[in-house]
C-alpha positions in Angstrom: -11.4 42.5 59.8 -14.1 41.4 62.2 -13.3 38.9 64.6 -12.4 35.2 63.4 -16.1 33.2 62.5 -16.6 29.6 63.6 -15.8 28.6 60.0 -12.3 30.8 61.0 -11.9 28.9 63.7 -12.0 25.2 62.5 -9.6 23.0 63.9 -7.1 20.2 61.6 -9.3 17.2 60.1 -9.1 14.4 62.5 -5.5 12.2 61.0 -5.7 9.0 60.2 -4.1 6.2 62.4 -0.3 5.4 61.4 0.6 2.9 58.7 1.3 -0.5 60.9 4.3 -1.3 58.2 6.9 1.3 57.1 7.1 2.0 53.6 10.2 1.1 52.0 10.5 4.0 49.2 13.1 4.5 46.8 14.6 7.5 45.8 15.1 7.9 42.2 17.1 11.1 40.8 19.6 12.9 43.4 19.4 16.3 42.7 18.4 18.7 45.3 15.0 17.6 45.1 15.2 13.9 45.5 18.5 14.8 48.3 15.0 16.7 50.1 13.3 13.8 49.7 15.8 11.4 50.7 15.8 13.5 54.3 12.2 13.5 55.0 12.0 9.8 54.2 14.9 9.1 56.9 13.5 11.4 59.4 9.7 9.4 59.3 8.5 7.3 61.6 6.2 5.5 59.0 9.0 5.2 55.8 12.1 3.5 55.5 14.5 5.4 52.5 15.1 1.9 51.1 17.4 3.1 48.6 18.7 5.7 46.0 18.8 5.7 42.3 21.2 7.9 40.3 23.5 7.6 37.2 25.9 10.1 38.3 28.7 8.8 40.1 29.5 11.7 41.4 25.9 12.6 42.7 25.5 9.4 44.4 29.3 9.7 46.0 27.8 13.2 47.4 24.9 11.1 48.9 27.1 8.7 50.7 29.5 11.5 51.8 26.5 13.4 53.4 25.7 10.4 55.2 22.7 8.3 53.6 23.7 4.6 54.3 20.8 3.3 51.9 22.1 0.8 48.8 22.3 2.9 45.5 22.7 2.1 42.3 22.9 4.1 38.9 20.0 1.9 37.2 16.3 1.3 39.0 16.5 -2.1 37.3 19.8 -3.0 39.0 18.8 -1.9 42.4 15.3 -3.9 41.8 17.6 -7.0 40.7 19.1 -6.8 43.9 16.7 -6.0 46.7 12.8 -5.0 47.2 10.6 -2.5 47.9 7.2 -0.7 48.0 7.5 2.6 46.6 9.2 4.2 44.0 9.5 8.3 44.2 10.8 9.9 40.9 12.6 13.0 41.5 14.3 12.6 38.0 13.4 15.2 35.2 11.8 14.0 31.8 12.1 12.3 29.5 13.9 10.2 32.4 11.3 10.3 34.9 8.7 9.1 32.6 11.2 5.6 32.2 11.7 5.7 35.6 7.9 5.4 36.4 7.4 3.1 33.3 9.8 0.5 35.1 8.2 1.2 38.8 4.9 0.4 37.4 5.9 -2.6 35.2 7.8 -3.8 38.9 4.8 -3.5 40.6 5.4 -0.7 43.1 3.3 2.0 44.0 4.9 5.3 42.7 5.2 9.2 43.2 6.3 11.6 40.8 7.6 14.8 41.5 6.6 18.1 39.4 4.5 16.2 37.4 2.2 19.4 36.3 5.4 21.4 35.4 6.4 18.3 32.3 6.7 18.4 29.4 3.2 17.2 27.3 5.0 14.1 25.5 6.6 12.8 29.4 3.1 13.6 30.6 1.2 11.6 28.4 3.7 8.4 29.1 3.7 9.0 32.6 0.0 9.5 33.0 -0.5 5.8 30.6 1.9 4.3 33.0 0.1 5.3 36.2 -3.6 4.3 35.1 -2.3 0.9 34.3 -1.9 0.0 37.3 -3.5 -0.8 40.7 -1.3 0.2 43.0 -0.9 3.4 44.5 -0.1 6.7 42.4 0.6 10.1 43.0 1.5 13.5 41.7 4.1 15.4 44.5 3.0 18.9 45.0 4.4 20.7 48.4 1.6 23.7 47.1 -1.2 21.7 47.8 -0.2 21.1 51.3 0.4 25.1 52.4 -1.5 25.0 55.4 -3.6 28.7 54.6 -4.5 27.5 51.2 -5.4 23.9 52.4 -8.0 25.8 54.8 -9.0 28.3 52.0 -10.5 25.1 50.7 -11.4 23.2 53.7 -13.7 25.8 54.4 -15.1 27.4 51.2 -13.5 30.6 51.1 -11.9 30.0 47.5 -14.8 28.7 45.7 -16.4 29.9 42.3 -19.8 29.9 44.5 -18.4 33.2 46.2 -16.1 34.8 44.2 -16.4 36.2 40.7 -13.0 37.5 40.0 -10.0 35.9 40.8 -6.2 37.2 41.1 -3.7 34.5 41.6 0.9 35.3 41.2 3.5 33.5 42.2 7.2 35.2 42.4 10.3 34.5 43.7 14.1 35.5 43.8 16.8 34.4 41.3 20.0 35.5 41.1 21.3 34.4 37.6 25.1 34.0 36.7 26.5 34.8 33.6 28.3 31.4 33.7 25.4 28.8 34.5 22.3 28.5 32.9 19.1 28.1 34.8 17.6 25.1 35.3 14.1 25.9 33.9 12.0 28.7 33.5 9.1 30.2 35.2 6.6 28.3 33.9 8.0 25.0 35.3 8.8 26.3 38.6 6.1 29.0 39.8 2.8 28.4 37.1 2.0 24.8 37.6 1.9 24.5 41.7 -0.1 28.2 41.4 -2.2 26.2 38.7 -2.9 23.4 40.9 -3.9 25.2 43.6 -6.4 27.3 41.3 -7.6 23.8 39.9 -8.2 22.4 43.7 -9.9 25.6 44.0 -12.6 26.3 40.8 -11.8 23.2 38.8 -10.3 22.6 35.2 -9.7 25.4 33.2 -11.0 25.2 29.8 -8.4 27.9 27.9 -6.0 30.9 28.3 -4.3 33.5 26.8 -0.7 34.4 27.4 2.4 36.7 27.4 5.6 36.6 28.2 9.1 38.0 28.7 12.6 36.1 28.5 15.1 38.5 30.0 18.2 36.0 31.1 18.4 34.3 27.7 16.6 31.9 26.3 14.3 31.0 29.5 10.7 32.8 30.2 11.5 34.6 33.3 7.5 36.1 33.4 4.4 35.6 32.3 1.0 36.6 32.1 -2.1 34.3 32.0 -5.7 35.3 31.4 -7.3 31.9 32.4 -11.2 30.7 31.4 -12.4 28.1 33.8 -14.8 25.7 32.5 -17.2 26.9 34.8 -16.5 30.5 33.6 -14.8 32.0 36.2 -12.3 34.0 34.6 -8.9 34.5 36.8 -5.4 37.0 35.8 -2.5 34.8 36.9 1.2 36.6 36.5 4.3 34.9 37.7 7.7 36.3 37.7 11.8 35.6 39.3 11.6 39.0 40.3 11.0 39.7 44.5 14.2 40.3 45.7 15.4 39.3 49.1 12.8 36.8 49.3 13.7 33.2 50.2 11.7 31.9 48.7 8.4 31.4 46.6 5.5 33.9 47.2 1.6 33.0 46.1 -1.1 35.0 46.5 -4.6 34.2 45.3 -7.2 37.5 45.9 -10.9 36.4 45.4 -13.9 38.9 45.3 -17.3 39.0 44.6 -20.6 40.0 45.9 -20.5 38.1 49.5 -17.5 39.3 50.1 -13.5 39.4 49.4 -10.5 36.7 50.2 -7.0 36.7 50.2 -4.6 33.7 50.5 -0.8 33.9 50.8 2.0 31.2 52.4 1.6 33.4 55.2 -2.3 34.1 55.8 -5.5 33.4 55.1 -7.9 36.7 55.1 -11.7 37.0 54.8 -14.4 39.6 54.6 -17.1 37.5 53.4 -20.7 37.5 55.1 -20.6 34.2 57.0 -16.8 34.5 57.1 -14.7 37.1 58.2 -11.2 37.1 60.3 -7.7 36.2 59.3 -5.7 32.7 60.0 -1.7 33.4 60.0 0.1 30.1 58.7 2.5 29.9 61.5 -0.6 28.5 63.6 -1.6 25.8 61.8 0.0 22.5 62.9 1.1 21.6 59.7 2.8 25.1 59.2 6.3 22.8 60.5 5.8 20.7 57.6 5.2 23.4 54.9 8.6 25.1 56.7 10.6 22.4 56.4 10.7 22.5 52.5 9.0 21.0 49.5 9.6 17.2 50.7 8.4 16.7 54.3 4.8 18.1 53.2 5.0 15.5 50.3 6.3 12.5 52.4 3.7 12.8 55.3 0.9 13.6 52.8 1.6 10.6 51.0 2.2 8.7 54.0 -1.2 10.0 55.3 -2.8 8.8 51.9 -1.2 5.3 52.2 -3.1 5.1 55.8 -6.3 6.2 54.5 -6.7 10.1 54.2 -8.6 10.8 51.6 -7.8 14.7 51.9 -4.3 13.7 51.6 -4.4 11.5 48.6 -7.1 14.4 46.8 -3.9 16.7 47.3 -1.8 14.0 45.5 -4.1 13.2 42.9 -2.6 12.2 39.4 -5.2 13.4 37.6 -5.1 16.7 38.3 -1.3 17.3 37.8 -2.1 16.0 34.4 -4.5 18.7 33.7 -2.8 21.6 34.9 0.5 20.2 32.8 -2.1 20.1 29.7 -3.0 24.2 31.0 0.9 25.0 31.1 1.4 23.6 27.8 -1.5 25.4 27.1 0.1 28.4 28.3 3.5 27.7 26.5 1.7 27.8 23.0 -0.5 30.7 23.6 3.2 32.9 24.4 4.6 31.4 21.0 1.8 32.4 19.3 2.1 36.0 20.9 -0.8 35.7 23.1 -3.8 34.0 20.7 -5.9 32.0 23.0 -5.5 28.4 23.1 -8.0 25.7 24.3 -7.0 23.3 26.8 -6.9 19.6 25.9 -9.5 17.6 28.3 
């Protein structure tokens, strides 16, 4: 690689000016997710964790024990009885989170849902009815669309389907399965939609796929493979797999080539040999590389926070409607596997 090009070298887009109020969110589904998000809410300077919602006794007992002080209840409508607030962030899975939003909305707070893309198709479709009824603030949490490389591999062009004319995309990571507990979900709900969304941000919707897949820990798909058609026609190989060992966590690569040139973005880089582009942008020094360390929910929280001030890069990273696409491509996906690899169109 050459040395880094002015488009290399761009700084952070200027941040928007603090909210003047905190937001007073609540936290709706105490698993380790909405634990995360119950953290980065305390630790913010512009949010106030307002409360916690979980039907599990015991859950909600860990929370106290751990040290969270906010009121917690195990209905949203009996904490919303009781006190008020602005936000509501479902961490819950479906079919509960879509009720959960459903009752947010029809309360008249603005409302975040985590792994929206990775639902379902009947919990999408109630959540997504829910959320374009109403005017207030909405949002699809994503800590993928806020990895600093692949945030600049948009910022400045370097994934687009103007340059590149074949695309390689994966996303891995380590399990260690137990003869004794069942995993929570499969690969598909935890590696394909955030690599999807990230390829969506990137060349747009995708208009159908093909798909294979392999279930080696019982009933749950542990890989897959995706041939993808963009509407556009760009036409990307997306695998996904449990299997890096040792690794802490997930891996994403997206590997871009085509007659200017040839790009790679992974969580730790960003590398470019194109003709007005060339050099290579390491994650660690980007300023909001802390963020992306810190886990799935400080990215979330101070993107949406940044959104709630006025950033429209942020709230484009949040964006509802795109989760909802990319869950219609991984349903997509799921059908094309059951139907040992047919193509399947994508639903608009």
């Amino acid at each position: 690689m050459t040395r880094p090009s002015t488009a290399m070298a761009e700084s952070q887009a200027p941040q928007p000016a603090p909210l003047e109020t905190r937001d007073r969110v609540i936290v709706a589904g105490l698993g380790r997710i909405g634990l995360d998000y119950a953290c980065a809410l305390a630790l913010h300077t512009s949010a106030e964790l307002a409360g916690l919602v979980e039907p599990r006794t015991d859950l909600r007992r860990f929370a106290r024990g751990v040290g969270f002080q906010a009121p917690s209840e195990p209905s949203l409508a009996r904490w919303l009885a009781k006190r008020a607030a602005d936000t509501l962030f479902v961490c819950a899975r479906a079919p509960e989170a879509a009720r959960l939003v459903e009752q947010g909305v029809e309360a008249g707070l603005a409302v975040l849902v985590h792994g929206l893309a990775a639902m379902p198709a009947d919990a999408v479709s109630r959540i997504e009815k829910a959320l374009t009824s109403t005017q207030r603030p909405v949002a699809a949490g994503s800590a993928a669309m806020f990895l600093p490389t692949f945030a600049r591999a948009r910022r400045n062009g370097a994934l687009s389907p103007e340059r590149l004319q074949q695309v390689r995309a994966s996303a891995s990571i380590s399990r260690v399965f137990s003869p004794v507990v069942e995993p929570e979900g499969d690969v598909l709900e935890f590696l394909l939609a955030d690599l999807m969304l990230l390829l969506d941000a990137s060349f747009g919707p995708v208009a159908a796929v093909r798909a294979t897949g392999q279930r080696l820990y019982g009933e749950w798909l542990d890989e897959c493979q995706v041939e993808a058609r963009f509407a556009n026609g760009l036409a990307a190989k997306i695998e996904t797999s449990w299997s890096v060992p040792d690794y802490p966590g997930a891996a994403m690569v997206i590997e871009g080539s085509g007659s200017d040139g040839r790009v790679i973005v992974s969580d730790d880089a960003l590398e470019t040999d194109l003709t007005a582009m060339q050099g290579r942008v390491v994650a660690a020094g980007e300023p909001s590389h802390a963020r992306s360390e810190g886990g799935d929910a400080p990215a979330v929280v101070a993107g949406w926070l940044r959104a709630l001030a006025g950033d429209d890069t942020s709230a484009e990273a949040l964006s509802v409607t795109r989760a909802v696409r990319v869950a219609r491509v991984v349903e997509a996906v799921r059908q094309s596997i059951a139907a040992d690899g047919s193509e399947r169109g994508v639903n608009p």
